[in-house]
N, C-alpha and C positions, 0 to 999 in steps of 0.2 A: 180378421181371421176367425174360424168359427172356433167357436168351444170344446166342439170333439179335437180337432186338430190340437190345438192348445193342450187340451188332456194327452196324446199321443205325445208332441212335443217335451213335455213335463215327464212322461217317463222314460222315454228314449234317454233325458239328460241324467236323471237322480235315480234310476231305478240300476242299482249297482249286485253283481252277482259275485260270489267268492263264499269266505267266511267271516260272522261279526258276530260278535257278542253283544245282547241288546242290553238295554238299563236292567231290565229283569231277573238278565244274567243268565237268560237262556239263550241258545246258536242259533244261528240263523243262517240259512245260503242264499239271502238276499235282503240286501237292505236300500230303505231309500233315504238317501242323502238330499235333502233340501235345499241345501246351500249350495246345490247344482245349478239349480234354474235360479236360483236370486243369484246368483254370480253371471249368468247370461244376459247382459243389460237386453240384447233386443225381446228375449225371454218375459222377461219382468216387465217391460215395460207392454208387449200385448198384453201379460196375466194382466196389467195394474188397468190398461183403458176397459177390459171387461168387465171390471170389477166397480167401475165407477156406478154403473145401475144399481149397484148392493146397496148403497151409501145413500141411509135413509136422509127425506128431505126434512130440512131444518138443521143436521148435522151445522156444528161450528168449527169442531177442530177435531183433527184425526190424530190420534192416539195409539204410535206404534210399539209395541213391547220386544225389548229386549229378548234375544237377538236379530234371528229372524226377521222379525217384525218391522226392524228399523228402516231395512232394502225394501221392504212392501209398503208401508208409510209414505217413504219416500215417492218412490213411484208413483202411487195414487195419489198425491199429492200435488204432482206435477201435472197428471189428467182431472185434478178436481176443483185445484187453487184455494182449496184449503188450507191453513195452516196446519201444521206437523208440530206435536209433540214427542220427546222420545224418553218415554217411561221404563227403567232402571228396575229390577228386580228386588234391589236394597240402594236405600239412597247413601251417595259417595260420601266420607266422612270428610271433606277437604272440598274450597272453591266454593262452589254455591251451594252444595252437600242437600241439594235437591233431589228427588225422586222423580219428578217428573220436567225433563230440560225444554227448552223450544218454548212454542207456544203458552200461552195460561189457559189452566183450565177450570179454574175456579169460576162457578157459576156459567157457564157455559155446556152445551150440550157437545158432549165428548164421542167420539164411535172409536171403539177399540179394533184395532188391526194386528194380527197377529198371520204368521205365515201357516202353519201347521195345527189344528187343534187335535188334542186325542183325547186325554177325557177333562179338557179344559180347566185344570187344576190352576195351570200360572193366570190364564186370563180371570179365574173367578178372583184371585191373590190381586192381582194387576186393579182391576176394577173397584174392588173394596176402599185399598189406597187411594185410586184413582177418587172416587166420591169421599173419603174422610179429605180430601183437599177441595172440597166442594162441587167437584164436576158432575152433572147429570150424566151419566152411563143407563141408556138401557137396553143397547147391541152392539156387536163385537163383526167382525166382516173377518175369513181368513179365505187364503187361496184354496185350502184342502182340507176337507173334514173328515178324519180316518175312521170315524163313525164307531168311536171307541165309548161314547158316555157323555161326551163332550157338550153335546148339546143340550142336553139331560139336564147335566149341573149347570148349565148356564142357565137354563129356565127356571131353575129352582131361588137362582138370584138374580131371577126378573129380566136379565140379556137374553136378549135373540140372536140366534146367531145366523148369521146368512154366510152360507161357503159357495165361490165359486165351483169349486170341482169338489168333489167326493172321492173316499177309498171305490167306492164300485167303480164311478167315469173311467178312475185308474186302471182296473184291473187287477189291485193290490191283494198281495197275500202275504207279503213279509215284515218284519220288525220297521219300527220307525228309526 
């Protein structure tokens, strides 16, 4: 499937019209809902085969961040046969009381996946942890990059970020 199509597909699902209050706490008459298209498995699973060319080579283990991130990990996982990590925002206090479950990523070259970037706050958080556990991090892959900053501050902590689709592919005008 081509990539524009994909982009059409992706808003037709998560691009939702009404009223929404955004984190900001300003109104909105449209918002996009994400967890439109990661809850459509034939959805996610084209985003995740397109996405396999992001995924730089030497990559060892895919690194999907809570929440979002976990349906997209997944996925591209399944098209990459790489192992899957699934990294936790704060690690659970109870059980293995791990931050990062699944795979090991100590010493290993890690690629963070994340579904959504806006101005890449959680993936620069994600990442930090992610290497004080020893993992090499030096790019992040997400399906949509709202082209809020996001990539800005990843570079500034030496990640690359490679996004399948962008807020313009989208057409995007409204709150996340």
């Amino acid at each position: 499937m081509k990539l524009e199509d994909l982009a059409r597909q992706v808003n037709a699902r998560a691009r939702l019209t009404g009223e929404f209050v955004l984190r900001s706490g300003r109104t909105a008459n449209e918002y996009f809902d994400k967890y439109q298209f990661e809850a459509d498995p034939v959805l996610l699973d084209a985003l995740a085969e397109q996405m396999v060319a992001l995924v730089p080579a030497g990559t060892e283990v895919l690194a999907g961040l809570e929440m979002g991130g976990i349906a997209v990990v997944t996925a591209l996982g399944r098209h990459t046969g790489l192992p899957c990590a699934f990294v936790r925002k704060t690690a659970k206090p109870y059980g293995t009381a791990r931050l990062a479950e699944g795979a090991e990523v100590a010493d290993r070259q890690v690629l963070v996946v994340e579904d959504v970037v806006t101005s890449g706050g959680q993936v620069v958080l994600s990442t930090r942890d992610l290497r004080s556990l020893g993992a090499r991090v030096d790019a992040a892959v997400c399906v949509i990059d709202r082209q809020e900053g996001g990539s800005e501050a990843l570079a500034a902590e030496g990640i690359a970020l490679r996004a399948l689709l962008t807020r313009a592919d989208l057409g995007a005008h409204g709150g996340h």
